[in-house]
C-alpha positions as a LaTeX table, in Angstrom:
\begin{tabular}{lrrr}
\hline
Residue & $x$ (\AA) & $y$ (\AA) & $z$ (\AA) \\
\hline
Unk1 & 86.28 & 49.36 & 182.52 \\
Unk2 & 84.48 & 47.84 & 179.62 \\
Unk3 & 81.29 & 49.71 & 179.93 \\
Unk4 & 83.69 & 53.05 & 180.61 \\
Unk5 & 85.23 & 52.15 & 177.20 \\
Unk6 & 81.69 & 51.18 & 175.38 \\
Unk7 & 80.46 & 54.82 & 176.63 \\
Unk8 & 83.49 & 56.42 & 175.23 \\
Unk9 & 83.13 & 54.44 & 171.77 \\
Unk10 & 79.23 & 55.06 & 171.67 \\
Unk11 & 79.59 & 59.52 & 172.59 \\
Unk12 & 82.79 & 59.40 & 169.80 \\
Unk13 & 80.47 & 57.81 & 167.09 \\
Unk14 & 77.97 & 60.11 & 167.87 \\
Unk15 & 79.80 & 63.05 & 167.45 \\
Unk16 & 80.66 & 61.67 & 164.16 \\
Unk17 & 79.07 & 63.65 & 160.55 \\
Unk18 & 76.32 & 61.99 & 159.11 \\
Unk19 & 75.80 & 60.00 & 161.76 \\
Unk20 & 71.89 & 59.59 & 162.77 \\
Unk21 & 72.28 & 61.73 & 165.72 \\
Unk22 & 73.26 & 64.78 & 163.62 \\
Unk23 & 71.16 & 67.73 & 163.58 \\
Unk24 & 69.10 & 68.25 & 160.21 \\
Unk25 & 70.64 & 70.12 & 157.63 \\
Unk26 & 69.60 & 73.64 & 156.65 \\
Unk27 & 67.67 & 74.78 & 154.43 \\
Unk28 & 64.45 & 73.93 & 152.72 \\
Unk29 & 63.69 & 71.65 & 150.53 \\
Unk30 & 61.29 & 70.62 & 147.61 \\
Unk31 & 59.30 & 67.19 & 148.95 \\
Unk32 & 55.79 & 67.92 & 146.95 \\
Unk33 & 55.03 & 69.56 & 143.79 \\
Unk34 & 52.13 & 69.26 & 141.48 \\
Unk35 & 51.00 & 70.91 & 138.50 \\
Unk36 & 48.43 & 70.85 & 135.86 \\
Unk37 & 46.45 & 73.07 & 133.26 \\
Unk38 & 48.16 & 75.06 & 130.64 \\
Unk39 & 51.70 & 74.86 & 130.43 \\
Unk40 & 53.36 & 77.86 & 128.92 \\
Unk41 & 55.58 & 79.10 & 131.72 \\
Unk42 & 53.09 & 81.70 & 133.49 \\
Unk43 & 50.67 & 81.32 & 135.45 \\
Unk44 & 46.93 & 81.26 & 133.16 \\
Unk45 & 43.86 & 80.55 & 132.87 \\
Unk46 & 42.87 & 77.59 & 135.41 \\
Unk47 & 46.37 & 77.31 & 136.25 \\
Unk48 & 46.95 & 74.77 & 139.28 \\
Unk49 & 50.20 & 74.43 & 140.98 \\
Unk50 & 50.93 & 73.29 & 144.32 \\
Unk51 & 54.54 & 72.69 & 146.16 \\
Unk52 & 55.87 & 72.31 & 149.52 \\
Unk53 & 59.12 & 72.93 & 150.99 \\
Unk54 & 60.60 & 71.78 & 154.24 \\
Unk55 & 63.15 & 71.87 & 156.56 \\
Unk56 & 65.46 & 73.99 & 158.36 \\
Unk57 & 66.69 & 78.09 & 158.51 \\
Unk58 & 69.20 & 79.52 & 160.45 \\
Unk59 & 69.29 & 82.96 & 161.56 \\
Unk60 & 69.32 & 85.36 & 159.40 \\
Unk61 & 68.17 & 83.46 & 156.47 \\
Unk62 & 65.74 & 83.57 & 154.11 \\
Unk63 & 64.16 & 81.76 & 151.45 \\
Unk64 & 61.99 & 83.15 & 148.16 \\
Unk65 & 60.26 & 81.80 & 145.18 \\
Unk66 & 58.42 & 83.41 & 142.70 \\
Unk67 & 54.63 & 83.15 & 141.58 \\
Unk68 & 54.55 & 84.55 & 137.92 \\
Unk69 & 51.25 & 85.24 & 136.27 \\
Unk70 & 51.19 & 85.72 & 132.72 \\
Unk71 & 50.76 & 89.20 & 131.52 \\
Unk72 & 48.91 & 89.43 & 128.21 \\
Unk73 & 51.17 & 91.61 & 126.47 \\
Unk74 & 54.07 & 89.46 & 127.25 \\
Unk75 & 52.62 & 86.06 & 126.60 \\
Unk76 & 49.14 & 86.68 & 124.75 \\
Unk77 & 47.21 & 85.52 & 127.83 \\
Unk78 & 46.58 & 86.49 & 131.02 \\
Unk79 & 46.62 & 85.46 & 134.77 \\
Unk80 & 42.82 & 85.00 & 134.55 \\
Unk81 & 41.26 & 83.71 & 137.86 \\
Unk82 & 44.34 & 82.29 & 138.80 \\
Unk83 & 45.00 & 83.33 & 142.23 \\
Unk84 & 47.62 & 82.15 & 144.86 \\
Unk85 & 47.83 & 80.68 & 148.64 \\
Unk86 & 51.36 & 81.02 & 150.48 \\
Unk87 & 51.82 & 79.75 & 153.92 \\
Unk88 & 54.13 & 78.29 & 156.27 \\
Unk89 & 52.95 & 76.23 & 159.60 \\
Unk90 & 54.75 & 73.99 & 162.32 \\
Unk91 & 57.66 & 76.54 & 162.61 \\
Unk92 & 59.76 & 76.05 & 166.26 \\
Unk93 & 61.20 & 79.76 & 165.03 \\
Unk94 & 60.74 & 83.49 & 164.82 \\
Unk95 & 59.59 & 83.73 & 161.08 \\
Unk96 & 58.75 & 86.19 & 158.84 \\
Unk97 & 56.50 & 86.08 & 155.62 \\
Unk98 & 55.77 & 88.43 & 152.93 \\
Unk99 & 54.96 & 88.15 & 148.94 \\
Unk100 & 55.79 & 91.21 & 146.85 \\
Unk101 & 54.15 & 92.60 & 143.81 \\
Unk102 & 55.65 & 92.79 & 140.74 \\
Unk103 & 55.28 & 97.09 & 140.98 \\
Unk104 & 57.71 & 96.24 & 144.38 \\
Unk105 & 54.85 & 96.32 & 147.11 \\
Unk106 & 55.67 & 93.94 & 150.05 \\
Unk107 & 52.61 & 92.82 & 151.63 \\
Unk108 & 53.08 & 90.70 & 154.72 \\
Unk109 & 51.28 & 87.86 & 155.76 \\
Unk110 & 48.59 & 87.68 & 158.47 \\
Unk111 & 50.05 & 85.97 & 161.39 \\
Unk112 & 47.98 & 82.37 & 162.27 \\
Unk113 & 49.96 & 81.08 & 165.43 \\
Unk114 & 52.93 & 82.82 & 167.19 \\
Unk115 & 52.64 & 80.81 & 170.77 \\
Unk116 & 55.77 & 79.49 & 171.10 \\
Unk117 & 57.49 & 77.41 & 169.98 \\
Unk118 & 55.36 & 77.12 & 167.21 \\
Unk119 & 54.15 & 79.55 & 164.33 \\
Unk120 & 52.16 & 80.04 & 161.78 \\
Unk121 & 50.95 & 82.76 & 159.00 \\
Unk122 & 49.46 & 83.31 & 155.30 \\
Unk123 & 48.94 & 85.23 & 152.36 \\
Unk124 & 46.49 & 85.02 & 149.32 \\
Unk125 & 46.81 & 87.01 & 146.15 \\
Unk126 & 43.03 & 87.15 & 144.87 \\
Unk127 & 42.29 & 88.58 & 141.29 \\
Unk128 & 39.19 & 91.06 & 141.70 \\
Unk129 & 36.37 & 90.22 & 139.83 \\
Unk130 & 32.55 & 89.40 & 140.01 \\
Unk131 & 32.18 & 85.57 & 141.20 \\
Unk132 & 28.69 & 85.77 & 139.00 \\
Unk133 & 29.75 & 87.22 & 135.86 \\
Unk134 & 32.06 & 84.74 & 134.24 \\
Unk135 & 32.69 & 86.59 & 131.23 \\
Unk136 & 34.64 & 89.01 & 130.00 \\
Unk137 & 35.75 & 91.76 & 130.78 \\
Unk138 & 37.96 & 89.93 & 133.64 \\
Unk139 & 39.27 & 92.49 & 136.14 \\
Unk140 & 43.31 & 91.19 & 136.97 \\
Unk141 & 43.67 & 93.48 & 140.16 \\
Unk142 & 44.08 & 92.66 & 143.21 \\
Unk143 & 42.75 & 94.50 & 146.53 \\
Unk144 & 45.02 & 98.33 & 146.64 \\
Unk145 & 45.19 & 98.56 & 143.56 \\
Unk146 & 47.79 & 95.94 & 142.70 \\
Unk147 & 48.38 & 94.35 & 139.20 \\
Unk148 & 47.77 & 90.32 & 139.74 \\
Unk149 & 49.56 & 90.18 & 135.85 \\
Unk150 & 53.41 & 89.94 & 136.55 \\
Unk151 & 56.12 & 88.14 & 138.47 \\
Unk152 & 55.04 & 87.98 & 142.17 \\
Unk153 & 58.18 & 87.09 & 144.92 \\
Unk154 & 57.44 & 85.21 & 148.55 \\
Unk155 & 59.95 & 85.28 & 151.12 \\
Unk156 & 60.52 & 83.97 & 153.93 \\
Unk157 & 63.06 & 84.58 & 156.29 \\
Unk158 & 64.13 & 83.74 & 160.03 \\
Unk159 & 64.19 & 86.84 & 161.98 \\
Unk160 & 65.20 & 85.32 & 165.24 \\
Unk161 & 68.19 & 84.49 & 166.82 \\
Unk162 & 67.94 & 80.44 & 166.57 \\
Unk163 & 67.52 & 77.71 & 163.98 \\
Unk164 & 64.05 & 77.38 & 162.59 \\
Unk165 & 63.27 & 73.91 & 162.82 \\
Unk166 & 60.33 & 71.27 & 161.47 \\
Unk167 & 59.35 & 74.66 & 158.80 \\
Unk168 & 57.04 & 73.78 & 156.46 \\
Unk169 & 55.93 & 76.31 & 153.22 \\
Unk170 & 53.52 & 75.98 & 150.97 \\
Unk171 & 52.79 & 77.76 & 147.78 \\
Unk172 & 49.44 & 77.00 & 145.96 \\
Unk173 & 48.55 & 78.62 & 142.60 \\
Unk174 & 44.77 & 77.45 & 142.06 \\
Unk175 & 41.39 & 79.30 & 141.10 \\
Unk176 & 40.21 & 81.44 & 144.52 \\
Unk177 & 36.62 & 80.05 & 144.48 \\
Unk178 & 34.73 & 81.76 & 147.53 \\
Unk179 & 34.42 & 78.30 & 149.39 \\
Unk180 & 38.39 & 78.39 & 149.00 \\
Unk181 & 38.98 & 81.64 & 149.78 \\
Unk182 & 37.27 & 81.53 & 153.46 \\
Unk183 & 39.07 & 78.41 & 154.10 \\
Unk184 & 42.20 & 78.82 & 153.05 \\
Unk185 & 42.54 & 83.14 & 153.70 \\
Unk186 & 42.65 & 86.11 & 156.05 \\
Unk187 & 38.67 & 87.54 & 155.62 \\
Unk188 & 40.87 & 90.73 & 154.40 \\
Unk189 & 42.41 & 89.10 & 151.59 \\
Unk190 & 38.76 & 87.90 & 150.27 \\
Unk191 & 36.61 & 89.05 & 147.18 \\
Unk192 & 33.44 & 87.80 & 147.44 \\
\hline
\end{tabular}
């Protein structure tokens, strides 16, 4: 009767909120963020800038940031080489990731992983200019035609009918040397 009565006690605790045995909250959440070179609220000039979210989404959810790179009408400096990783890995969930342009063109990431129940995908914004010229004039476009000057938007959202779990997105604002570029990107994203 006593270990009937122990059972009882130990299932009623764990059914209990905030208990340890409660499932993860959801949402993401900011656990790493680092940032150095000029501050001025844009993204310039040997800008670096690096954060990671984790965590949870339910279905139908999604989650966005923004990427802004100066514009040098706006702020009297521009976006420069300043380029721009975003990723997400680890994901036990039917994900979805895309980064739009600030002229409104969604351009989705290149899928890594999608064996279940993990997957994975990224996205580089590259400015498009000549690795061996370091001088001016410095093209800010990006492959199609895009304008890298401007506010840029990720997103990521769970398309699937179940909780994303153990998600992990990263955005990384840092100049797209070639070395970079073939580690970190899709071989379509590249300028080289």
């Amino acid at each position: 009767m006593k270990r009937l009565l122990l059972f009882l006690a130990m299932v009623l605790i764990a059914m209990l909120p905030g208990n340890l045995m409660a499932k993860p909250p959801n949402g993401l959440v900011l656990t790493y963020a680092y940032a150095s070179g000029p501050s001025v609220g844009c993204y310039a000039e040997d800008s670096i800038h690096q954060r990671l979210w984790q965590g949870t989404m339910a279905p139908g959810s999604s989650f966005s940031f923004t990427l802004p790179f100066c514009v040098w009408v706006v702020d009297g400096r521009s976006g420069g080489n300043s380029g721009a990783l975003v990723r997400f890995w680890g994901a036990k969930g039917d994900l979805r990731l895309s980064v739009t342009s600030p002229d409104g063109v969604v351009y989705p990431a290149y899928v890594l992983e999608s064996y279940p129940p993990k997957s994975a995908a990224r996205k580089c914004i590259i400015p498009n200019f000549d690795w061996f010229w370091w001088g001016p004039p410095y093209n800010n476009w990006v492959a199609a035609g895009t304008p890298l000057e401007g506010t840029w938007t990720a997103t990521l959202e769970n398309v699937g009918d179940h909780t994303a779990r153990d998600v992990s997105l990263e955005a990384s604002v840092t100049v797209p040397l070639p070395g970079w570029q073939q580690w970190f990107c899709d071989s379509a994203d590249w300028n080289l």
